[in-house]
PQR file of N, CA, C, O and H, with PARSE charges and radii, in Angstrom:
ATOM      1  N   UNK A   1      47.451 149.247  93.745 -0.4000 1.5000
ATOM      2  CA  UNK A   1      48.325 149.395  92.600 -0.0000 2.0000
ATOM      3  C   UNK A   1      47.638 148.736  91.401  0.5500 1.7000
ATOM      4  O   UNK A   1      47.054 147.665  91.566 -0.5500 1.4000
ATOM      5  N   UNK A   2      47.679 149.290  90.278 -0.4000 1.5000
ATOM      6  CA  UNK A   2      46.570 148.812  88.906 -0.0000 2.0000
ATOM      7  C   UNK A   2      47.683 147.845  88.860  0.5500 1.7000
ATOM      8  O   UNK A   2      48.588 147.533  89.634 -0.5500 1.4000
ATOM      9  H   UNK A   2      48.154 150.160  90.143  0.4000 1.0000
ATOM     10  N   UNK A   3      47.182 147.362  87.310 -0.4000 1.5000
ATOM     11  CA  UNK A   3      47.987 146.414  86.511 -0.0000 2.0000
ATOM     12  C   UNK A   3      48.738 147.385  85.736  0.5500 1.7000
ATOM     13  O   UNK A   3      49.938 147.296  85.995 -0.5500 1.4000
ATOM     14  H   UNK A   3      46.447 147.615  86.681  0.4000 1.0000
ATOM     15  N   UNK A   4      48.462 148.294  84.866 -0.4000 1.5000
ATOM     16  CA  UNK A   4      49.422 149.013  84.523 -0.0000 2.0000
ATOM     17  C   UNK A   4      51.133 149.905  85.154  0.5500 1.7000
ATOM     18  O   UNK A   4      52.234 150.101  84.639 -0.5500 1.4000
ATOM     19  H   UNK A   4      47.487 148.366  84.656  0.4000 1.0000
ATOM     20  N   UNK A   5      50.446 150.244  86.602 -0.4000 1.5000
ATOM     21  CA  UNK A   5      51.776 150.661  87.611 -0.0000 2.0000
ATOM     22  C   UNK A   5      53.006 149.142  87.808  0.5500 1.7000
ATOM     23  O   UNK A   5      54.231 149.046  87.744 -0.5500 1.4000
ATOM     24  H   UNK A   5      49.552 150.084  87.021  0.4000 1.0000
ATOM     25  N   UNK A   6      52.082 148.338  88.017 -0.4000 1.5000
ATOM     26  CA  UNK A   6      52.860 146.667  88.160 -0.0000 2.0000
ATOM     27  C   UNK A   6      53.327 146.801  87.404  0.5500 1.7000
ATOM     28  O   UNK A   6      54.531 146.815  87.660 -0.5500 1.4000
ATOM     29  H   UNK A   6      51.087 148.416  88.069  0.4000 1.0000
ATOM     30  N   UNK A   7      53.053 146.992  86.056 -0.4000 1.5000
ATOM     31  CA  UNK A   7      53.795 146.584  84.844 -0.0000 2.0000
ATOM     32  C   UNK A   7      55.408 147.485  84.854  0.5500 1.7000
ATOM     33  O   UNK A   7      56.549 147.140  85.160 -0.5500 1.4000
ATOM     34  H   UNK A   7      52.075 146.980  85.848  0.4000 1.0000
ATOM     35  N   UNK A   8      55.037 148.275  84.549 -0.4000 1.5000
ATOM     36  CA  UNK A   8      55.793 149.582  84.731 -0.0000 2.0000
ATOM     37  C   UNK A   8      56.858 149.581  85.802  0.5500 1.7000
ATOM     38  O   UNK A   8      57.945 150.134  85.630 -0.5500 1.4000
ATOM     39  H   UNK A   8      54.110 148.556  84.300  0.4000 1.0000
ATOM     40  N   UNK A   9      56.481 148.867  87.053 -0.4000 1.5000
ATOM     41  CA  UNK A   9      57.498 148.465  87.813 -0.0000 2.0000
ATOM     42  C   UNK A   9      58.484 147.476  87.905  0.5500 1.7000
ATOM     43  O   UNK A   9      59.653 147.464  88.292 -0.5500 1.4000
ATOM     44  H   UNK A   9      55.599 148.418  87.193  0.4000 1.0000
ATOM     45  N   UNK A  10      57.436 146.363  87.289 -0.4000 1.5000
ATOM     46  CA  UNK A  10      58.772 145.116  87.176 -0.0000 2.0000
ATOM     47  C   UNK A  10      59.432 145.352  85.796  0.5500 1.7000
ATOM     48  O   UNK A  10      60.021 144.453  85.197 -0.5500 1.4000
ATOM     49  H   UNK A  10      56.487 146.373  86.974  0.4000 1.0000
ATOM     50  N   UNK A  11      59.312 146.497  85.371 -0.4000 1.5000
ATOM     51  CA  UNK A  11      59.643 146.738  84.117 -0.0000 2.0000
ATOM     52  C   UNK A  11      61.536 147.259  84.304  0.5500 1.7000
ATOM     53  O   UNK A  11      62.567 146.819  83.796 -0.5500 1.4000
ATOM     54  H   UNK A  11      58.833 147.228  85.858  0.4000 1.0000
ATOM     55  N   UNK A  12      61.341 148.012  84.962 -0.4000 1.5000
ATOM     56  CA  UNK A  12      62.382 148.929  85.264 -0.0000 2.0000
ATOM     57  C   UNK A  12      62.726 148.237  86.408  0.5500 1.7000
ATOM     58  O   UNK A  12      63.869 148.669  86.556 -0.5500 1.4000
ATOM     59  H   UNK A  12      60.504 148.369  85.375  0.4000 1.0000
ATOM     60  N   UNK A  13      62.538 147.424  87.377 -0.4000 1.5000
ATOM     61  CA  UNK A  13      63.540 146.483  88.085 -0.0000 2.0000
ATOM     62  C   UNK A  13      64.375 145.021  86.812  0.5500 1.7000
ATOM     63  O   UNK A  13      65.523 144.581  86.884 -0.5500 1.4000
ATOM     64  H   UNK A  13      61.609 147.073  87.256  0.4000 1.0000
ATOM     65  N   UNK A  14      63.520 144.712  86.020 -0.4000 1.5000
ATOM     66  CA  UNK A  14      64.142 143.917  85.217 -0.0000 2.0000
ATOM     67  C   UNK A  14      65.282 144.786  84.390  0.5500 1.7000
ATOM     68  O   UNK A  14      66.429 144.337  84.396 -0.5500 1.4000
ATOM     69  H   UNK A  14      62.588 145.069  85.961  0.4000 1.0000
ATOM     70  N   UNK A  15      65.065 145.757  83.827 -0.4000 1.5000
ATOM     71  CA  UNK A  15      66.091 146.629  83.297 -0.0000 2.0000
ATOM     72  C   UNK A  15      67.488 147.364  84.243  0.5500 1.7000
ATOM     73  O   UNK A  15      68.629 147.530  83.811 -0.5500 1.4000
ATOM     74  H   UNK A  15      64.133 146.121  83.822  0.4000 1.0000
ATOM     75  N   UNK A  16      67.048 147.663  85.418 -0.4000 1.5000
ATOM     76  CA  UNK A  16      68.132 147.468  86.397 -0.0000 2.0000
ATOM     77  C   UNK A  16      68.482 146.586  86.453  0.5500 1.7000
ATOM     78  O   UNK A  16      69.609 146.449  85.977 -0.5500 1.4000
ATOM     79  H   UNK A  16      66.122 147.528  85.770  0.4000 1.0000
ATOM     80  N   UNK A  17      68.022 145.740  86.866 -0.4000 1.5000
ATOM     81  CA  UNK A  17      68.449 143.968  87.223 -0.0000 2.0000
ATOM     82  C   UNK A  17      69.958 143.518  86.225  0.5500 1.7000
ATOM     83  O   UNK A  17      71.109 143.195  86.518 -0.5500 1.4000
ATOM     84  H   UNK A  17      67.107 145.852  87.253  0.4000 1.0000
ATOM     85  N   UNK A  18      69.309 143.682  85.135 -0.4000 1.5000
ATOM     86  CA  UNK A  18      69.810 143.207  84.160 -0.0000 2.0000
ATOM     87  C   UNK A  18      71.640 144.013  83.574  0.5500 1.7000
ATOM     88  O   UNK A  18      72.593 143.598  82.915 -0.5500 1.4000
ATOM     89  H   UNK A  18      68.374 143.944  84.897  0.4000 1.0000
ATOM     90  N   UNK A  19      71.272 145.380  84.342 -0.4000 1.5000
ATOM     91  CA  UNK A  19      72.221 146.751  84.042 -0.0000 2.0000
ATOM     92  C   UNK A  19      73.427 145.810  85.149  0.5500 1.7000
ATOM     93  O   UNK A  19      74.479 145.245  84.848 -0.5500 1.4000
ATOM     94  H   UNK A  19      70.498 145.717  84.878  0.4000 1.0000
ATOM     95  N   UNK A  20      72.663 145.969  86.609 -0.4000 1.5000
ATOM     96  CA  UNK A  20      73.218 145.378  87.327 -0.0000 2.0000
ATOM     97  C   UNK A  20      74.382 144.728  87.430  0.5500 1.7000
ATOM     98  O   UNK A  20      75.545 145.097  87.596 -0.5500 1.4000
ATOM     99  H   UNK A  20      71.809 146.427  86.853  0.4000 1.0000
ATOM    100  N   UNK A  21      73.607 143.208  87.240 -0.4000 1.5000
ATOM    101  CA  UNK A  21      74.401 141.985  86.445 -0.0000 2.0000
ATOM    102  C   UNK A  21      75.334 142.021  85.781  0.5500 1.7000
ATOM    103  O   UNK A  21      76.399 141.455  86.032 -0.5500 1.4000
ATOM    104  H   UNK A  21      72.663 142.909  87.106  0.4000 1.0000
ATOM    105  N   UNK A  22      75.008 142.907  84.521 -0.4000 1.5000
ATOM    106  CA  UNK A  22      75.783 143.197  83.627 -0.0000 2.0000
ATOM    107  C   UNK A  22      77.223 143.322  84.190  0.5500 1.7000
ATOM    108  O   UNK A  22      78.128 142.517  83.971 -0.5500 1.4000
ATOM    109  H   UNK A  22      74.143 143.366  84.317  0.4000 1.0000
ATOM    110  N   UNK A  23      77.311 144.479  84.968 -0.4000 1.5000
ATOM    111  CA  UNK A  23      78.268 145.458  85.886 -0.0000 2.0000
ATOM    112  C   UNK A  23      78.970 144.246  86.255  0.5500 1.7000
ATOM    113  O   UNK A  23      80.064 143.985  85.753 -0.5500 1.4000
ATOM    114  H   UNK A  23      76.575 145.133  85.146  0.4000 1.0000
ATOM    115  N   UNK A  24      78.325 143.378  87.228 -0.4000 1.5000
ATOM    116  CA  UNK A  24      78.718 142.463  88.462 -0.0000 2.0000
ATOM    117  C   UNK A  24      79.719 141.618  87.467  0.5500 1.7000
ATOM    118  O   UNK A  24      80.894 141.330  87.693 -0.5500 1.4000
ATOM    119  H   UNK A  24      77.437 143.590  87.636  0.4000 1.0000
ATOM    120  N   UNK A  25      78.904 141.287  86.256 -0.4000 1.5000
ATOM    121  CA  UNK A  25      80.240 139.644  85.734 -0.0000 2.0000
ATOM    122  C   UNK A  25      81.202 140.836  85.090  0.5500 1.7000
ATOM    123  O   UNK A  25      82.412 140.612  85.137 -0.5500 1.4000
ATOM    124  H   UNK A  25      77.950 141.521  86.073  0.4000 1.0000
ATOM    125  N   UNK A  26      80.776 142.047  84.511 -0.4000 1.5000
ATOM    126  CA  UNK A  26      82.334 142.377  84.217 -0.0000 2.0000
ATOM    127  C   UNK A  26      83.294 142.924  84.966  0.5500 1.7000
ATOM    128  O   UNK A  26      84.300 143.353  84.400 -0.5500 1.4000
ATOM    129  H   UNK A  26      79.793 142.229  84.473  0.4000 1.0000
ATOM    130  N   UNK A  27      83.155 143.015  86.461 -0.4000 1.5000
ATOM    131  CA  UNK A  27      84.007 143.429  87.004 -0.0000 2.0000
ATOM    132  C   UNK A  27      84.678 141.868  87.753  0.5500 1.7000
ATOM    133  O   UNK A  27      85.857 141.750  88.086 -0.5500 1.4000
ATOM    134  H   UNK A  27      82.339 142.667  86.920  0.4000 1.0000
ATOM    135  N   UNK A  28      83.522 140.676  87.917 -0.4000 1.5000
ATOM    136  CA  UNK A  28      83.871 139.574  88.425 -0.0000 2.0000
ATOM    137  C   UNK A  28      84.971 138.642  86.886  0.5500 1.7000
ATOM    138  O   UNK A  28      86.005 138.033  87.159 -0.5500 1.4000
ATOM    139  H   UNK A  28      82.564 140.772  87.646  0.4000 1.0000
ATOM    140  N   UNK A  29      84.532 138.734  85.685 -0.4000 1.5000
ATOM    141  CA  UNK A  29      85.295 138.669  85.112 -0.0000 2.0000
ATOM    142  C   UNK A  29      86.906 139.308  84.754  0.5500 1.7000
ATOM    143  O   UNK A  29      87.930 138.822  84.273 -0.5500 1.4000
ATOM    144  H   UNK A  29      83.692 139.230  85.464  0.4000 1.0000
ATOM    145  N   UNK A  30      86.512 140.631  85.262 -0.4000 1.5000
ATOM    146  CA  UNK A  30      88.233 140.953  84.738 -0.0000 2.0000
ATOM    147  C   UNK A  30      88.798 140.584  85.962  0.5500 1.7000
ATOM    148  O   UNK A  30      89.968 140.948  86.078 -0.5500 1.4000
ATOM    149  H   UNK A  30      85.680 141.025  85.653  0.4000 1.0000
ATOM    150  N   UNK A  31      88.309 139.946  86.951 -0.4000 1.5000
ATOM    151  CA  UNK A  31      89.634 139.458  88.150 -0.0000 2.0000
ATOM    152  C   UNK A  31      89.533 138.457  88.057  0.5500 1.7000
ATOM    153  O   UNK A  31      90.107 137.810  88.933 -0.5500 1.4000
ATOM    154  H   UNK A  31      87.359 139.650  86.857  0.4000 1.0000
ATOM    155  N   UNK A  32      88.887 137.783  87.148 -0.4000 1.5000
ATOM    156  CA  UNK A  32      89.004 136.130  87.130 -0.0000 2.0000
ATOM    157  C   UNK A  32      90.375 136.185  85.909  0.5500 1.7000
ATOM    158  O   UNK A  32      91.370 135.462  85.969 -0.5500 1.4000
ATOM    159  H   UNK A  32      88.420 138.308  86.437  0.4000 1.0000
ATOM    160  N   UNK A  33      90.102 137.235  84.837 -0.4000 1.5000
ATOM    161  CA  UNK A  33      91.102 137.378  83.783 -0.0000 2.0000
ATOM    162  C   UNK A  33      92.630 137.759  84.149  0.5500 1.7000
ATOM    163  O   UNK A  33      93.730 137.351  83.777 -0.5500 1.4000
ATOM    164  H   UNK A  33      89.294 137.822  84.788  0.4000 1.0000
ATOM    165  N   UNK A  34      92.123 138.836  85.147 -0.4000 1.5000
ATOM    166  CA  UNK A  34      93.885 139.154  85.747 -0.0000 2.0000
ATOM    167  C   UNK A  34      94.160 138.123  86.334  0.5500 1.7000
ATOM    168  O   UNK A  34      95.080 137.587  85.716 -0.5500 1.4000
ATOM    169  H   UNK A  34      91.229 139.168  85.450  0.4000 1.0000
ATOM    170  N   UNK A  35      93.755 137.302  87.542 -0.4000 1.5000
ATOM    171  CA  UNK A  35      94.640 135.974  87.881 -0.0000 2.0000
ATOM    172  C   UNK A  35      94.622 134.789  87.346  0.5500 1.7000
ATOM    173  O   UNK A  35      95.211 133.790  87.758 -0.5500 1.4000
ATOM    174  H   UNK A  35      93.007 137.738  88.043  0.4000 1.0000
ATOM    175  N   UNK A  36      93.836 134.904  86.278 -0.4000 1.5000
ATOM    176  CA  UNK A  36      94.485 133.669  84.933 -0.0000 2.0000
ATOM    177  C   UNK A  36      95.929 134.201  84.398  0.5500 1.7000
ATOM    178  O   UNK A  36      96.873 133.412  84.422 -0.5500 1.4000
ATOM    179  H   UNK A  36      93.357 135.716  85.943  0.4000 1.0000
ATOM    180  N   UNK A  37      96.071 135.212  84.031 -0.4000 1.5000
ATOM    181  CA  UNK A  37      96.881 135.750  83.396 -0.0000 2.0000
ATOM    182  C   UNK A  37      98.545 135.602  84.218  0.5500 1.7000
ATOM    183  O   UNK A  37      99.583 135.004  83.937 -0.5500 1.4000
ATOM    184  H   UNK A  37      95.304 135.853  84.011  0.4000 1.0000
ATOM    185  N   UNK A  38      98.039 136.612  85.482 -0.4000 1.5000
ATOM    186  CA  UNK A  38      99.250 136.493  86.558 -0.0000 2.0000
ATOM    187  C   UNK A  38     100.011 135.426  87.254  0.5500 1.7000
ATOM    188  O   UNK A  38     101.184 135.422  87.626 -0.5500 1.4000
ATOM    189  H   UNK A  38      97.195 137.097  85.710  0.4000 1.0000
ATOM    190  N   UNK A  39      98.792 134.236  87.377 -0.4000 1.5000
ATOM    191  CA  UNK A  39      98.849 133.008  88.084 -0.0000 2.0000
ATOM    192  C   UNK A  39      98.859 131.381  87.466  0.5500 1.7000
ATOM    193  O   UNK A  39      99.084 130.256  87.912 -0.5500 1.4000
ATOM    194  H   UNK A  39      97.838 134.240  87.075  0.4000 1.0000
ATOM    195  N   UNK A  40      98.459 132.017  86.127 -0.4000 1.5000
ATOM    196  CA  UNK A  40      98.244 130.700  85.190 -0.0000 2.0000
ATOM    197  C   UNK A  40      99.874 130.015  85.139  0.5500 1.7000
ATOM    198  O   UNK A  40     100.948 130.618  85.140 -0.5500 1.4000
ATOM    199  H   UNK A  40      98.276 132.931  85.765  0.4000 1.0000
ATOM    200  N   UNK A  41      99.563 128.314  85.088 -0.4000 1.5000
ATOM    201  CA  UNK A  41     100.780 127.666  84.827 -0.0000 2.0000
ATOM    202  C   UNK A  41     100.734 127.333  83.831  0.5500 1.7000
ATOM    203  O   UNK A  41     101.936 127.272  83.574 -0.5500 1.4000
ATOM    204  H   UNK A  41      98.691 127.825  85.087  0.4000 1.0000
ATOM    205  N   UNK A  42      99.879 126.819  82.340 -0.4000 1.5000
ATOM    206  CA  UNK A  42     100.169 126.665  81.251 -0.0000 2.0000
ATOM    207  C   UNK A  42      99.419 127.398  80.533  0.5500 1.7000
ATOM    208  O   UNK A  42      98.190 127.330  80.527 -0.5500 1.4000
ATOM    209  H   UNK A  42      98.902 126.869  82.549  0.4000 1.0000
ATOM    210  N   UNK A  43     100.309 128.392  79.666 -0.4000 1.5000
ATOM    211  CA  UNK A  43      99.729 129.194  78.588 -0.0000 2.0000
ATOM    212  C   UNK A  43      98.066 128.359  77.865  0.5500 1.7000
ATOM    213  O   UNK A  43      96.929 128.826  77.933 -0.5500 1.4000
ATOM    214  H   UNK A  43     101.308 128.447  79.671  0.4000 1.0000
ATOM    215  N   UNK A  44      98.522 126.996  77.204 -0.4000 1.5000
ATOM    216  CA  UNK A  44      97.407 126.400  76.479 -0.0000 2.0000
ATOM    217  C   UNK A  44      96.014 126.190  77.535  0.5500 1.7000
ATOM    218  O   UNK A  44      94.849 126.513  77.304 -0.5500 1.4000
ATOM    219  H   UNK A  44      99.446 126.616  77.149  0.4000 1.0000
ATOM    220  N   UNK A  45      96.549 125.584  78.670 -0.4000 1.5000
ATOM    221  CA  UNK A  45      95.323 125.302  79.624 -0.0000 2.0000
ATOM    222  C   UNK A  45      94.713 126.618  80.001  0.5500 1.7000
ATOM    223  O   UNK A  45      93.629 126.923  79.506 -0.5500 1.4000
ATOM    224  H   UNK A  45      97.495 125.322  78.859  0.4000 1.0000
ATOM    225  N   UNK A  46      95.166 127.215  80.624 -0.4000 1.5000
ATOM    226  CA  UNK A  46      94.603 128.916  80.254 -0.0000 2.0000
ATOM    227  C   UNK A  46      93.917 129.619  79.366  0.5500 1.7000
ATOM    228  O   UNK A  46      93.002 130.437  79.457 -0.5500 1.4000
ATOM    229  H   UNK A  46      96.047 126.967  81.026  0.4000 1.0000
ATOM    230  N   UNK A  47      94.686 129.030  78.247 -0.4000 1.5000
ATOM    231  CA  UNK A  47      92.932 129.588  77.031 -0.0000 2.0000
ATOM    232  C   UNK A  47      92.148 128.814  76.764  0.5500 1.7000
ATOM    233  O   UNK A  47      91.157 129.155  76.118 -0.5500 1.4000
ATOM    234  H   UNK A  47      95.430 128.366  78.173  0.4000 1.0000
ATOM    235  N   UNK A  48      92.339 127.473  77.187 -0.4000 1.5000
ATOM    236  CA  UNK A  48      91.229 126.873  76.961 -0.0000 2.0000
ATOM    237  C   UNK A  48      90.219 127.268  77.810  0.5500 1.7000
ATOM    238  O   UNK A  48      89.203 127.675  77.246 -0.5500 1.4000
ATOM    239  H   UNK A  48      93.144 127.196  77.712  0.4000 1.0000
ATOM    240  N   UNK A  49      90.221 127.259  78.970 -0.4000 1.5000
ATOM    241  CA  UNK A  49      89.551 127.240  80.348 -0.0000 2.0000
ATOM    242  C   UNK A  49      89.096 129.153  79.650  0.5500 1.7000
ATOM    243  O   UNK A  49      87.955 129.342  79.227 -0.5500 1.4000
ATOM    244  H   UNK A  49      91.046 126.929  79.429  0.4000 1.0000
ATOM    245  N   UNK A  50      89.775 129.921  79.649 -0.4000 1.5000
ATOM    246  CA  UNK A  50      89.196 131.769  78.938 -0.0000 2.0000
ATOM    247  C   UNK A  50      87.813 130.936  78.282  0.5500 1.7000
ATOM    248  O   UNK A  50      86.760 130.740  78.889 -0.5500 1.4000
ATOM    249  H   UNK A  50      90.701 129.767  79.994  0.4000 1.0000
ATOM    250  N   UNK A  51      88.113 130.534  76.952 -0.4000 1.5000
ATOM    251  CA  UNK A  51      87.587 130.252  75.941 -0.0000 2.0000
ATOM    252  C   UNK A  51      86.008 129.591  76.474  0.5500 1.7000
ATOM    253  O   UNK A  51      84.884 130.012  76.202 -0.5500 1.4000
ATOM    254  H   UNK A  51      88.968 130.693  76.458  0.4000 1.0000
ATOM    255  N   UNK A  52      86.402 128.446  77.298 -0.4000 1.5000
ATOM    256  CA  UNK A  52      85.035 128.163  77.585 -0.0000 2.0000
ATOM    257  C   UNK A  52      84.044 128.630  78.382  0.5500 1.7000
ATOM    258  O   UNK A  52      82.822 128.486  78.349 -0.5500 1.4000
ATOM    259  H   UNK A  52      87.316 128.104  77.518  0.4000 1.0000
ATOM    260  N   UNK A  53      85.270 129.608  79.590 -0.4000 1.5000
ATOM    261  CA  UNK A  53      84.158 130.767  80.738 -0.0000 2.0000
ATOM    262  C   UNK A  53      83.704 131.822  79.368  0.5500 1.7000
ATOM    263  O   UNK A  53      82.492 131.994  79.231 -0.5500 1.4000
ATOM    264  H   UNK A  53      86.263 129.725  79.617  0.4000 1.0000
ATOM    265  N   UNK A  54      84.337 132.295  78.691 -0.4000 1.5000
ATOM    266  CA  UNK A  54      83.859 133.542  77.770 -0.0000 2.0000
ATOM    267  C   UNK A  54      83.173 133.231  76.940  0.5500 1.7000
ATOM    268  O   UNK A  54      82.700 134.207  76.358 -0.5500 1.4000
ATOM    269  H   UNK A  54      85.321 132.155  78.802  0.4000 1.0000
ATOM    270  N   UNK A  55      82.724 131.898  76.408 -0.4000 1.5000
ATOM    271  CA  UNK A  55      81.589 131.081  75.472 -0.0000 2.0000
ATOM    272  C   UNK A  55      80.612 130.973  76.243  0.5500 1.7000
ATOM    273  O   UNK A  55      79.550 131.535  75.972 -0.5500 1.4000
ATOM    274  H   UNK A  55      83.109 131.106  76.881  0.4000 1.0000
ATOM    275  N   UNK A  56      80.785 130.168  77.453 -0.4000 1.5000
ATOM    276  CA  UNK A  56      79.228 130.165  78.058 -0.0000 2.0000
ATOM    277  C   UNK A  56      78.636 131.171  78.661  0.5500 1.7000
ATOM    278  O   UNK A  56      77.433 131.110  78.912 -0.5500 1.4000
ATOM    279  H   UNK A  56      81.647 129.712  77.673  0.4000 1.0000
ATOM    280  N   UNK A  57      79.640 132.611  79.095 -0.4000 1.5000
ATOM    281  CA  UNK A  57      79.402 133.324  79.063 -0.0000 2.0000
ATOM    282  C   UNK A  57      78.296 134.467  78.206  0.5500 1.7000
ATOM    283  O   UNK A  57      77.314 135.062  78.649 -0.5500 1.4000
ATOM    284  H   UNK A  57      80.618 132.660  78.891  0.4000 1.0000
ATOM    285  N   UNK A  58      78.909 134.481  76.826 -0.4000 1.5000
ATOM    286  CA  UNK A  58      78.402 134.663  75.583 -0.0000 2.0000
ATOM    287  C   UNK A  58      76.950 134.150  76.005  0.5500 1.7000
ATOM    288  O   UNK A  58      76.114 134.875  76.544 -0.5500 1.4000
ATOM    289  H   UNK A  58      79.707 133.997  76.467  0.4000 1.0000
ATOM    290  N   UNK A  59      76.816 133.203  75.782 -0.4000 1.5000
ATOM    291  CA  UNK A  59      75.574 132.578  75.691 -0.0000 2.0000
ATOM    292  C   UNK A  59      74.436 132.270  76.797  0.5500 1.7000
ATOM    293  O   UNK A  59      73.262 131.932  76.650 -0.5500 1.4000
ATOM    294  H   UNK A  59      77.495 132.614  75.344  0.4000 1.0000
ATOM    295  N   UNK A  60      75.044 132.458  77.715 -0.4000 1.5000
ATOM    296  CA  UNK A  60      74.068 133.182  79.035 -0.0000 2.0000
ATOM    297  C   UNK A  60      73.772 134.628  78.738  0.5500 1.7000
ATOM    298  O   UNK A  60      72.578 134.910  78.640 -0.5500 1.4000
ATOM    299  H   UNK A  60      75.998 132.733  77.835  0.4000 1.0000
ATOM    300  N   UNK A  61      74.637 135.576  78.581 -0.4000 1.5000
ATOM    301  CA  UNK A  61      74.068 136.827  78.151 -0.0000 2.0000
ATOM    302  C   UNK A  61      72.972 137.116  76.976  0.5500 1.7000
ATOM    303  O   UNK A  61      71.890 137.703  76.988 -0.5500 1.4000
ATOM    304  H   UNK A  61      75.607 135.347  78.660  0.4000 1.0000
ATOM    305  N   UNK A  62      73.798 136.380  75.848 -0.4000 1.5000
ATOM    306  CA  UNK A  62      72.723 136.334  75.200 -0.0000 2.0000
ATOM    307  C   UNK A  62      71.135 135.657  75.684  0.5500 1.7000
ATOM    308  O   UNK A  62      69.995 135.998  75.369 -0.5500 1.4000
ATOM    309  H   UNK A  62      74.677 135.903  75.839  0.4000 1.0000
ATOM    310  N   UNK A  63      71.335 135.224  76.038 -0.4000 1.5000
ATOM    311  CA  UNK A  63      69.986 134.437  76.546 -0.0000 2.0000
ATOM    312  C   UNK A  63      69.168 135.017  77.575  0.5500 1.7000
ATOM    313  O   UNK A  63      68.030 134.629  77.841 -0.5500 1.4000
ATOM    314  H   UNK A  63      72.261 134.947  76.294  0.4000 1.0000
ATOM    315  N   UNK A  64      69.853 136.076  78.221 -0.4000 1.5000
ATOM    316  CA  UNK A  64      69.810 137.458  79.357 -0.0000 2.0000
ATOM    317  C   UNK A  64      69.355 138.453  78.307  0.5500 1.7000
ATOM    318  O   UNK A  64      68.247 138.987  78.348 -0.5500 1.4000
ATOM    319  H   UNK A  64      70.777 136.391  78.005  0.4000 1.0000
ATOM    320  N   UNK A  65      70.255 138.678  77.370 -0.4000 1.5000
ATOM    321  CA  UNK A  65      69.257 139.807  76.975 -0.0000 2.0000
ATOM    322  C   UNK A  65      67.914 139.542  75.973  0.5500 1.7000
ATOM    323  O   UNK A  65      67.071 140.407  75.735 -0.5500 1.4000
ATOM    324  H   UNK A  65      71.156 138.245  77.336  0.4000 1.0000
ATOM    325  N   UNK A  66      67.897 138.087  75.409 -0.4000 1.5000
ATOM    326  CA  UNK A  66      66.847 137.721  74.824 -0.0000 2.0000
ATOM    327  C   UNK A  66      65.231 137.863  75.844  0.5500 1.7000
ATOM    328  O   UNK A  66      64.093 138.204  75.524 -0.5500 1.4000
ATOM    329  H   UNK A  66      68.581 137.384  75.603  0.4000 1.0000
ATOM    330  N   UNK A  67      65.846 137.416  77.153 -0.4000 1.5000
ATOM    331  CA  UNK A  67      65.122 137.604  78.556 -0.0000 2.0000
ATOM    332  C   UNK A  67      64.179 138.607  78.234  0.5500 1.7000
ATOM    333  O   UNK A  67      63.013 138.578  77.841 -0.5500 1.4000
ATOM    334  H   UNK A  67      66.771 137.138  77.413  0.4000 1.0000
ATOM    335  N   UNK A  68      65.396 139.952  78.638 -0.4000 1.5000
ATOM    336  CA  UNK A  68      64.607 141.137  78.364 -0.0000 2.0000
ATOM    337  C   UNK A  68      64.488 141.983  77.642  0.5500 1.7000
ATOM    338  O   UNK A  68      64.190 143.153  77.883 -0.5500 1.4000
ATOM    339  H   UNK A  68      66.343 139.976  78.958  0.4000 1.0000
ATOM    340  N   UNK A  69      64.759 141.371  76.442 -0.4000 1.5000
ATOM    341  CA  UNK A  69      63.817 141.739  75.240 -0.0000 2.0000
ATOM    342  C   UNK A  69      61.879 141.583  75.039  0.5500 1.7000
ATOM    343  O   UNK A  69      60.920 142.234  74.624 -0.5500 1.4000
ATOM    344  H   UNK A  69      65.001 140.421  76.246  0.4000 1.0000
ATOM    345  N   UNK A  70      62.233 140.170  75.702 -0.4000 1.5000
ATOM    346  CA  UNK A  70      61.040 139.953  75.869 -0.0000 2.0000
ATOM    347  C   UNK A  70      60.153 140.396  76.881  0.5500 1.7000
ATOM    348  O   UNK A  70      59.123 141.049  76.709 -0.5500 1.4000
ATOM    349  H   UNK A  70      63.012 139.641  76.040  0.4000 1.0000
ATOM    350  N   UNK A  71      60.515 140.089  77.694 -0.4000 1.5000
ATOM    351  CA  UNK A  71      60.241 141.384  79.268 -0.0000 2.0000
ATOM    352  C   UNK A  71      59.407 142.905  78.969  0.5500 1.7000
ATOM    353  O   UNK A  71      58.353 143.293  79.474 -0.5500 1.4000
ATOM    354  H   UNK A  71      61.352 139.559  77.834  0.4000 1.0000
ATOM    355  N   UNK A  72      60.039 143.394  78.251 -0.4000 1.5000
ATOM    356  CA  UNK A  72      59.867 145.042  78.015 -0.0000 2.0000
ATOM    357  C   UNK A  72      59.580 145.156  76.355  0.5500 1.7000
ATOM    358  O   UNK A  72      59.775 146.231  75.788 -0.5500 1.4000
ATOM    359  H   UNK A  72      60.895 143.079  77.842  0.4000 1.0000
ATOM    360  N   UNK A  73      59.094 143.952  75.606 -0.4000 1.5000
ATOM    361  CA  UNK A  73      57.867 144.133  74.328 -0.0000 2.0000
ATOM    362  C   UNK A  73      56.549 143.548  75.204  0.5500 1.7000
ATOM    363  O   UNK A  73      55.436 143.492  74.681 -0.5500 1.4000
ATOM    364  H   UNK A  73      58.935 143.078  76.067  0.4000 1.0000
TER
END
C-alpha cells in the first residue's frame, strides 16, 4: 500500500468516524434530554446540569471538528 492509498484511507475512516460520533451523542443526547425532562425534580437544577452537558458538549465538538479539519487539509 503507497503513502498516498494510506492517506486516502485514514482519510475517509476519520470522516466516518467523525459522521459516526456525530450520530451516537445525538441520539445518546436526546435520551439523556427526554429523562431530564420526564424525571427531573427541580426545574432550576435541570438546566443547569442541560447547560453544562450542552456547553462542554459544544466545545468537544468543536474541537472534533477542528480535529478534522485538520485531518483532511
Amino acid at each position: 500500500m503507497t503513502t498516498e492509498e494510506l492517506n486516502t484511507v485514514l482519510t475517509v475512516k476519520a470522516l466516518v468516524s467523525f459522521i459516526l460520533l456525530g450520530v451516537f451523542f445525538g441520539v445518546v443526547s436526546a435520551a439523556l434530554n427526554y429523562h431530564w425532562k420526564k424525571y427531573g425534580i427541580e426545574g432550576k437544577q435541570i438546566k443547569k446540569i442541560k447547560r453544562l452537558y450542552f456547553g462542554f458538549a459544544l466545545f468537544m465538538g468543536i474541537v472534533m471538528l477542528l480535529a478534522l479539519i485538520v485531518i483532511l487539509t
